[in-house]
N, C-alpha and C positions, 0 to 999 in steps of 0.2 A: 504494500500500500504506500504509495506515495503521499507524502503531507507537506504542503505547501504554507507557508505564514501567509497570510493575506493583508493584514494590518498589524502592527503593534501603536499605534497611538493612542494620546489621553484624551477621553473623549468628557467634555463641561455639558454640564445641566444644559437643555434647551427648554426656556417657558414659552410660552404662547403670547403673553404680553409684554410685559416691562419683566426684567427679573423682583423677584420681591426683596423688600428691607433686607439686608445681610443678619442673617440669623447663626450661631454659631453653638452649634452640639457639642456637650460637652462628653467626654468624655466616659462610658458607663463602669462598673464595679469589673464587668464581662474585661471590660479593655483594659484594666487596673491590675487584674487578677491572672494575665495570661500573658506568655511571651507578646515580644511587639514584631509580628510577623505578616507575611500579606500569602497568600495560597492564590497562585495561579490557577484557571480554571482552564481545560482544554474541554473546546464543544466543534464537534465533526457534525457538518452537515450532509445530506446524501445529494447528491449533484442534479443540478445547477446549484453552486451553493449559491446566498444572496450573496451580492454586490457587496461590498465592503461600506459604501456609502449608505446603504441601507441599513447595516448593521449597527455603523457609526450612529444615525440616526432615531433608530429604535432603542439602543443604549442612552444616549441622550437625552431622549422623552423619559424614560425610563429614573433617571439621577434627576427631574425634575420634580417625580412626582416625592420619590424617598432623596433629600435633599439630606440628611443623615449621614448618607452613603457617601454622595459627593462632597461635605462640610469637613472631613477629617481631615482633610489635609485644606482646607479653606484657605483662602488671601484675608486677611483682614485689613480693618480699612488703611491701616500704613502701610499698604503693598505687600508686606512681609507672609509668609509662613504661616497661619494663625498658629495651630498646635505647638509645630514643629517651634516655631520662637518662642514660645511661652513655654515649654516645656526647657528649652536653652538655655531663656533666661533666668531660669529657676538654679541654674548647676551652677555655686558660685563657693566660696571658704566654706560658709558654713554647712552647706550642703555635703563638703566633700568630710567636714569635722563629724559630722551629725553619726558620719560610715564610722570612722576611726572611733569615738566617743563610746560606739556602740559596742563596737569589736572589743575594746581593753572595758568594757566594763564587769566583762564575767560573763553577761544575759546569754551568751553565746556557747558558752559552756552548761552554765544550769537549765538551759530549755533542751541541751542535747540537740541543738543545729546543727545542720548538716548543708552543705550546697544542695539545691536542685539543679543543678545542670553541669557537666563537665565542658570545660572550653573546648574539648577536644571531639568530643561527641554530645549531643544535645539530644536527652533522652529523658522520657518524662519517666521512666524505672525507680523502684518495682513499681510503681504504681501505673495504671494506662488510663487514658483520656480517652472516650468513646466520641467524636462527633457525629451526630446524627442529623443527616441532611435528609431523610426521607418524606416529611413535608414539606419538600423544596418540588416544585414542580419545572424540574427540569426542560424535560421533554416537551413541556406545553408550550416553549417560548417561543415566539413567532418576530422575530424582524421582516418579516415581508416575503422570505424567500422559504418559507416552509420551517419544521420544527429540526433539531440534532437528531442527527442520528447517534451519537454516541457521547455521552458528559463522563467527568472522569476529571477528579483532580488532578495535578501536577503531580513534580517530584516535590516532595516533602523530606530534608536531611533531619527527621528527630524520631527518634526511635520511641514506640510508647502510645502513640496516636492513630486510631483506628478512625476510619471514616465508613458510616453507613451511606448507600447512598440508590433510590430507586433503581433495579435493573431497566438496562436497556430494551430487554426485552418482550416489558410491556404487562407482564406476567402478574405482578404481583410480588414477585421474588427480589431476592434484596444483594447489590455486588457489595463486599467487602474491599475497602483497601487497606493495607497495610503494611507501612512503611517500616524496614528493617534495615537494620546493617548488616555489610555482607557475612561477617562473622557467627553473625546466629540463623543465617537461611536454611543449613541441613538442620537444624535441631527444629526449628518448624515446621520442616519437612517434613520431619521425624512421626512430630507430634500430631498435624492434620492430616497425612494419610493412613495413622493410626488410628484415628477416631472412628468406633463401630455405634 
């Protein structure tokens, strides 16, 4: 199968009138509480695919109505970043004293802390994160040129993170993905063509 990129650009909210007042999302617990990560989405259509300008388009409509979506990363009204600078502007002495302060005070010892994550591999172990995108309705989505033939996230480098996600096949039945490192693929192996 041959797979072609047809666009990679950022596509802005498209409104229908004037864009409205600059409104800025803040942040939720969800976004607080979980790496700062973005998951590519790979969506295969069955040929003719749409026009890229189509696609552009219907995404577009789309970021105007969940303005949420497209605010994350917002301009605010000094031109700048919104998040992304306010988030910047926050990292400053005391922010970096607030790490150190914490680290030599003990807490770190009597709560039994541990890293979650290794710089070297990025694994959410032992523990796993299920995301369940099965009330995503994938397959329904229509830019103009007909629905995917095929959704399917990206490569994801973090080991620990399971994605549910509607089968392709219209069934009712459900794909699995699941992101490993190369190191433990035979023992998975092992394990799910075990299972009776």
């Amino acid at each position: 199968m041959k797979v072609k990129v047809e666009s990679s650009r950022i596509v802005k909210p498209l409104y229908d009138a004037a864009a409205p007042a600059p409104e800025w999302m803040p942040l939720s617990v969800f976004d607080t509480a979980t790496y700062d990560e973005s998951i590519a989405i790979i969506y295969a259509f069955r040929p003719p695919n749409p026009p890229s300008a189509a696609m552009e388009l219907g995404l577009a409509r789309t970021l105007a109505v969940y303005r949420e979506w497209a605010g994350r990363l917002g301009v605010g009204p000094d031109g700048r970043r919104s998040l992304i600078h306010r988030a910047v502007a926050g990292i400053d002495d005391a922010y970096f004293r607030s790490f150190v302060d914490f680290a030599s005070s003990g807490a770190v010892e009597a709560e039994g802390l541990v890293p979650s994550a290794d710089a070297g591999e990025v694994v959410v172990c032992p523990d796993m994160e299920v995301d369940s995108w099965l009330g995503m309705s994938f397959y329904d989505l229509d830019f103009g040129g007909g629905c995917p033939l095929y959704f399917m996230p990206s490569y994801l480098a973090m080991e620990g993170t399971i994605f549910l996600v509607p089968s392709f096949l219209g069934d009712g039945s459900i794909d699995v993905y699941v992101p490993l490192f190369e190191n433990h693929l035979e023992e998975f192996k092992k394990i799910c063509y075990n299972i009776a």
